[in-house]
Structures are given as C-alpha cells and as structure tokens.
ROMITOR-631570 format. One record per residue (C-alpha): x, y, z; chain; residue in one letter. Coordinates in nm, 3 decimals. Layout:
+---------+---------+---------+--------+--------+
:       x :       y :       z : chaine : residu :
+---------+---------+---------+--------+--------+
:       X :       Y :       Z :      A :      A :
...
+---------+---------+---------+--------+--------+
//
This chain:
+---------+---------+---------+--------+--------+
:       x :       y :       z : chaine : residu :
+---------+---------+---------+--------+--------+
:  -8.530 :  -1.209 :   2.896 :      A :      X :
:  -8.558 :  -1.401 :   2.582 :      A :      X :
:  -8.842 :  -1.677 :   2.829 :      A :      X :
:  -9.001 :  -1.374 :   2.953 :      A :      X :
:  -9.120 :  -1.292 :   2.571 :      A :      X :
:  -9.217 :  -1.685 :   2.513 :      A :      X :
:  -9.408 :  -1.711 :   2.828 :      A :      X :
:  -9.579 :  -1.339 :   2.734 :      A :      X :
:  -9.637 :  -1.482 :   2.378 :      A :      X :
:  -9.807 :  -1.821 :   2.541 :      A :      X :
: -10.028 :  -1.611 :   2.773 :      A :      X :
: -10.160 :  -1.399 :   2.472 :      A :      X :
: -10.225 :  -1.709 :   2.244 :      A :      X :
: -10.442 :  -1.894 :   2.556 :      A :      X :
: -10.628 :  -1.591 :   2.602 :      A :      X :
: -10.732 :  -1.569 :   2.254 :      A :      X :
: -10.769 :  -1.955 :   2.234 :      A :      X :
: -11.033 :  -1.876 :   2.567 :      A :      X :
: -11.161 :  -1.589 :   2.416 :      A :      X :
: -11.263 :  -1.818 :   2.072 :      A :      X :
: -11.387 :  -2.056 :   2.235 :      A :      X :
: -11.576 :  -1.839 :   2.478 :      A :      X :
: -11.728 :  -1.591 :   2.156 :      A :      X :
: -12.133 :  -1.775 :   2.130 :      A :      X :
: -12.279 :  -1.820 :   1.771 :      A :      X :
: -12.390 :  -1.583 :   1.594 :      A :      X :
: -12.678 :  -1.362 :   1.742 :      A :      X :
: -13.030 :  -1.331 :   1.501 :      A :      X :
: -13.070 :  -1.006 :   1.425 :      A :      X :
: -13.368 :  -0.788 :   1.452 :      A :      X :
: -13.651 :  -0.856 :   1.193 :      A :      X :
: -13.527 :  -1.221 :   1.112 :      A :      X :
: -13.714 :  -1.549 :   1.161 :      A :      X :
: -13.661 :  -1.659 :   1.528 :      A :      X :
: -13.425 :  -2.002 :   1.576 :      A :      X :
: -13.650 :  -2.282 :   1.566 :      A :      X :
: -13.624 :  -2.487 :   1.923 :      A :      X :
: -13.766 :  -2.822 :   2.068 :      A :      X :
: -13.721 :  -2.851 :   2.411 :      A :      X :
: -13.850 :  -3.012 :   2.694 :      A :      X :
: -13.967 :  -2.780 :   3.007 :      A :      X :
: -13.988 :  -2.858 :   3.395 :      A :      X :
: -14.277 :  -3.090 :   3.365 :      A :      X :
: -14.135 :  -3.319 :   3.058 :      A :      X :
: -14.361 :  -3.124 :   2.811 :      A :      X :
: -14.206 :  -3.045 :   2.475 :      A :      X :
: -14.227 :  -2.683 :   2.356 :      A :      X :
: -14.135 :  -2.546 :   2.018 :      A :      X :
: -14.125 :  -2.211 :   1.886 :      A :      X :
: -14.450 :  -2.234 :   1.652 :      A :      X :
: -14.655 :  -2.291 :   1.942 :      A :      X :
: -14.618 :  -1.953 :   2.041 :      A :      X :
: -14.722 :  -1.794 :   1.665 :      A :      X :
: -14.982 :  -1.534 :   1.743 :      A :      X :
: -14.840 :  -1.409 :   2.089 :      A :      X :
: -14.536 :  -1.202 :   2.142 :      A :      X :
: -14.228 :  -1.435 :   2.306 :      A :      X :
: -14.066 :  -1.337 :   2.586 :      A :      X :
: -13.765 :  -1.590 :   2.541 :      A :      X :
: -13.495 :  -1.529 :   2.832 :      A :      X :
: -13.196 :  -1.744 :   2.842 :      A :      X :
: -13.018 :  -1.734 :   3.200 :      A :      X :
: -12.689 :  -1.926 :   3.328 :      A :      X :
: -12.793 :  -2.139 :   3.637 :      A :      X :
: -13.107 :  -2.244 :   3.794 :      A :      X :
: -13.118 :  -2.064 :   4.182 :      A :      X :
: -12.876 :  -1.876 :   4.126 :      A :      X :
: -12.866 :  -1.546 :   4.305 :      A :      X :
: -12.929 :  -1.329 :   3.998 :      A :      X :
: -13.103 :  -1.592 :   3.809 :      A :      X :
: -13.334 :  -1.598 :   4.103 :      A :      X :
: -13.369 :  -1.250 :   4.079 :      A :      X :
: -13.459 :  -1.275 :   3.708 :      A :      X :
: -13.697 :  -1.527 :   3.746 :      A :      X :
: -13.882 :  -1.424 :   4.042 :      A :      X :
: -13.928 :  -1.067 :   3.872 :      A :      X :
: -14.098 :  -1.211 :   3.566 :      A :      X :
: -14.303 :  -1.471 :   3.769 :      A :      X :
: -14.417 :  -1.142 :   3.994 :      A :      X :
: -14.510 :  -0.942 :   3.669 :      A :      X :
: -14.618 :  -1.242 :   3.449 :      A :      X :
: -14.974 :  -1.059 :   3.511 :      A :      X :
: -14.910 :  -0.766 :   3.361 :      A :      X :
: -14.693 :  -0.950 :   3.063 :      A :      X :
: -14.981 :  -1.171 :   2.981 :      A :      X :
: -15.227 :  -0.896 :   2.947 :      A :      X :
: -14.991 :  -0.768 :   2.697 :      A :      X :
: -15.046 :  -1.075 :   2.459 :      A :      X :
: -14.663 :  -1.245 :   2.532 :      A :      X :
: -14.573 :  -1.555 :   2.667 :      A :      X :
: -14.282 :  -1.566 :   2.892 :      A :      X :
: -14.010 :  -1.868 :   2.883 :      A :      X :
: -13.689 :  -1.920 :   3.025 :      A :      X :
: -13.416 :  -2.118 :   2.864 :      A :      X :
: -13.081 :  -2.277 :   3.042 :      A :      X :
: -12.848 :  -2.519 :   3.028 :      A :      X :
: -12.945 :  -2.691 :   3.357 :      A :      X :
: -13.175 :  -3.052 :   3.302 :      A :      X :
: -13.535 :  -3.062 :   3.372 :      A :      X :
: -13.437 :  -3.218 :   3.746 :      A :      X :
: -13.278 :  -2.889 :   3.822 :      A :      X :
: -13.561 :  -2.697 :   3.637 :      A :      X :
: -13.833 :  -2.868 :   3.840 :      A :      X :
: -13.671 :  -2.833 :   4.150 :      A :      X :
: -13.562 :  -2.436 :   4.085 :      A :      X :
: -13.969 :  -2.368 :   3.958 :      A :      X :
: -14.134 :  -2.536 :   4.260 :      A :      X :
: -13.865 :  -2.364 :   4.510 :      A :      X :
: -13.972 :  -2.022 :   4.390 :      A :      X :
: -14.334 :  -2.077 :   4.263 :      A :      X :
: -14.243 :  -1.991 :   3.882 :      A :      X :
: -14.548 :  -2.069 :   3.662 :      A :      X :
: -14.384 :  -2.004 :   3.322 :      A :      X :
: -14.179 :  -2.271 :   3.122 :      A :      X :
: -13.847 :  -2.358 :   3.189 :      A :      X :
: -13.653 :  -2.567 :   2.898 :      A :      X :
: -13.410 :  -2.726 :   2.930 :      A :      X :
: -13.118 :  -2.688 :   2.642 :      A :      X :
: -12.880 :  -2.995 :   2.760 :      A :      X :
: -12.765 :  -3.009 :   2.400 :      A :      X :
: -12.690 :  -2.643 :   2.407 :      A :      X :
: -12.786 :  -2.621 :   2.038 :      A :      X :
: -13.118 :  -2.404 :   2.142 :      A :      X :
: -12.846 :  -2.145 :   2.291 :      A :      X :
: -12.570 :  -2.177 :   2.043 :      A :      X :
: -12.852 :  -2.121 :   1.785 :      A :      X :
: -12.948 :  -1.740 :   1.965 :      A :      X :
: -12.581 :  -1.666 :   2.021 :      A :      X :
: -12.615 :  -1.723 :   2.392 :      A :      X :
: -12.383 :  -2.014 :   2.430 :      A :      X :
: -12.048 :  -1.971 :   2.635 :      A :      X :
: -11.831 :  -2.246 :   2.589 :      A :      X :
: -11.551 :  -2.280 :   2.780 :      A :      X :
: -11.444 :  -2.629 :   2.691 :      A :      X :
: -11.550 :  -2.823 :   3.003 :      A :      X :
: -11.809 :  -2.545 :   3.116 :      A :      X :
: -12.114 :  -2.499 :   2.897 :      A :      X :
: -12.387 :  -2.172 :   3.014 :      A :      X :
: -12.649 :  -1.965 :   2.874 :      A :      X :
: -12.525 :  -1.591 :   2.879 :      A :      X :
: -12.828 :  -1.395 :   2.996 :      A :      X :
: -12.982 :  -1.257 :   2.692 :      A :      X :
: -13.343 :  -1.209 :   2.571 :      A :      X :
: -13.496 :  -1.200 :   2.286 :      A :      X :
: -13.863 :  -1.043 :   2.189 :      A :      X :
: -14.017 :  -1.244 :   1.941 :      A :      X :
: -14.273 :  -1.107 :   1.790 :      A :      X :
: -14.612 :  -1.281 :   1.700 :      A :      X :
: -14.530 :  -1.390 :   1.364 :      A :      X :
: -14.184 :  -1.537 :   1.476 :      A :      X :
: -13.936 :  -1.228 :   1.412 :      A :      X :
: -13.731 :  -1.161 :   1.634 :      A :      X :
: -13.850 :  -0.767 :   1.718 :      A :      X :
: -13.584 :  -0.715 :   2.019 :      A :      X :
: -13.230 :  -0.828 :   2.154 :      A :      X :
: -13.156 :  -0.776 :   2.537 :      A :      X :
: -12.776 :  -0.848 :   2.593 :      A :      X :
: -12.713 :  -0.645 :   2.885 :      A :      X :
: -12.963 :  -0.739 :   3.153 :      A :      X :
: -13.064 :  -0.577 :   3.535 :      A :      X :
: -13.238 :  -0.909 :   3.680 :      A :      X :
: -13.370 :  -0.669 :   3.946 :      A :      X :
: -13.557 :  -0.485 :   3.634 :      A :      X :
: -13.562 :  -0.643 :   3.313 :      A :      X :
: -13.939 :  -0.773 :   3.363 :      A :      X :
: -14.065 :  -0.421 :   3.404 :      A :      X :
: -13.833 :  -0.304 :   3.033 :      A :      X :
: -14.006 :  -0.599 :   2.893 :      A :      X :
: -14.303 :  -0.477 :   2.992 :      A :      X :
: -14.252 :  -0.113 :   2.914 :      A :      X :
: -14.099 :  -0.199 :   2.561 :      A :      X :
: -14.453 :  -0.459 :   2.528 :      A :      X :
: -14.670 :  -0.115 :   2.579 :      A :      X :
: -14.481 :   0.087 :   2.308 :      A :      X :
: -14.519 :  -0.226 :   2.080 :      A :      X :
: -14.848 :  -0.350 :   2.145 :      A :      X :
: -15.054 :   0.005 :   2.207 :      A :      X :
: -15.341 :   0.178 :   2.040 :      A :      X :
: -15.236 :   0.122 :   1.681 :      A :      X :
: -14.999 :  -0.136 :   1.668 :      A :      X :
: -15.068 :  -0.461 :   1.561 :      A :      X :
+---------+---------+---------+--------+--------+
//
C-alpha cells in the first residue's frame, strides 16, 4: 500500500512538472503595446511589427504547417483575405515550423499572406502562445488583433479554423465602421 501512495505522489508531481512547463508566457493584455517581433517569412523577407503601424494586424499563431486544422485556418483566411483587406488589416501567420516548411505549406495551398517563421520561439513565448514540452516546441493557436497604432485591441484563444476568418472579419466591421477610427 505504502508504493501505491509513492507511485500516486510521483504521478502528481510529473503532471505538474508537464503542466509548468507546458503553461506559455504571459499573454498581452487588451489595450497594451503589441510584442515587438523580427521574423523572417516564406520568401526570406524580414517583417517586424512597426511595419504594420497604420493597419489593423491580424496576427494568428498556429501549431504546424499542413496540418489538417492548420490547413483549415489558413485556407479560410487566404479565401477571405479580400474582404479582410478592404477592412484596412493585414493578415500574418506565425509558427514554429522554418521558412522551408513555410514555403512549401504557402505554395501547396496558394496562401498569399506572410508566414514567419519563429524558430527561436521567442516571437511566441513573447504573446503567450508557446507550449513547451521540453523536447516539443508549438505555437498554441491564438490570435491577436492589433490595432493600427500597435495595441493589442483583441485576444482569440479558443479558435474554429473552419470560422475564425469570418469572426475576424465580423469583429473588423464593429471596429472599423461608420465612426470608428
């Protein structure tokens, strides 16, 4: 009996062990300055967050390039980049993966936004969207709407790939509409 309540005591301290090291940095809140990146998308071209001052950021992070819900995510947004656009924003998608991968993954599925690649995983530490699990290093699939001074206006963390574009895009109308800036 008395091994049954070491090995129960073991399991609960490597679970929380997993669990710490799993837990990403801490996530910007709403109406602070936007982490600061520099990153290099599918084509080798760097991209930084002040480039985008004066447009509202769509800034996506996702955990693997052609992946089935990554895919998903991706293909949505290149689909209703149109409508996005028109709405002053920029999309961008951020991952782990190098820019190999990201070149490969945009050409596959015809995705005309940037992909950057975060091989440092600072970029998604930095947005709380790093899991860490030791040996195994993703993007969780948040989002962030950064607005066009560099705030960050919205936090996604619980994401429909089949649908997030078009909440992007719906949230984009209330925020940009007759009236707002």
């Amino acid at each position: 009996m008395k091994w049954l309540a070491i090995v129960a005591v073991l399991i609960v301290f490597a679970a929380l062990l997993v669990a710490r090291a799993a837990r990403a940095g801490e996530l910007p809140k709403v109406g602070e300055p936007a982490p600061d990146f520099n990153l290099h998308d599918q084509n080798g071209k760097l991209h930084t967050l002040g480039e985008y001052r004066g447009k509202w950021l769509v800034l996506y992070f996702y955990p693997k390039d052609d992946t089935p819900g990554c895919t998903e995510e991706a293909c949505a947004f290149r689909d209703d980049l149109n409508q996005i656009t028109k709405l002053g924003a920029q999309v961008v998608g951020v991952s782990v993966d190098d820019t190999s991968s990201h070149a490969e993954f945009a050409k596959k599925y015809h995705l005309p936004f940037p992909l950057l690649a975060d091989k440092t995983t600072e970029t998604a530490a930095r947005y709380g969207a790093l899991m860490n699990l030791w040996l195994i290093k993703f993007a969780r699939r948040y989002t962030f709407l950064i607005d066009p001074q560099g705030n960050i206006n919205k936090v996604y963390l619980s994401v429909e790939t089949s649908r997030h574009s078009k909440q992007i895009i719906d949230d984009l109308k209330k925020l940009t509409g007759p009236g707002k800036v």
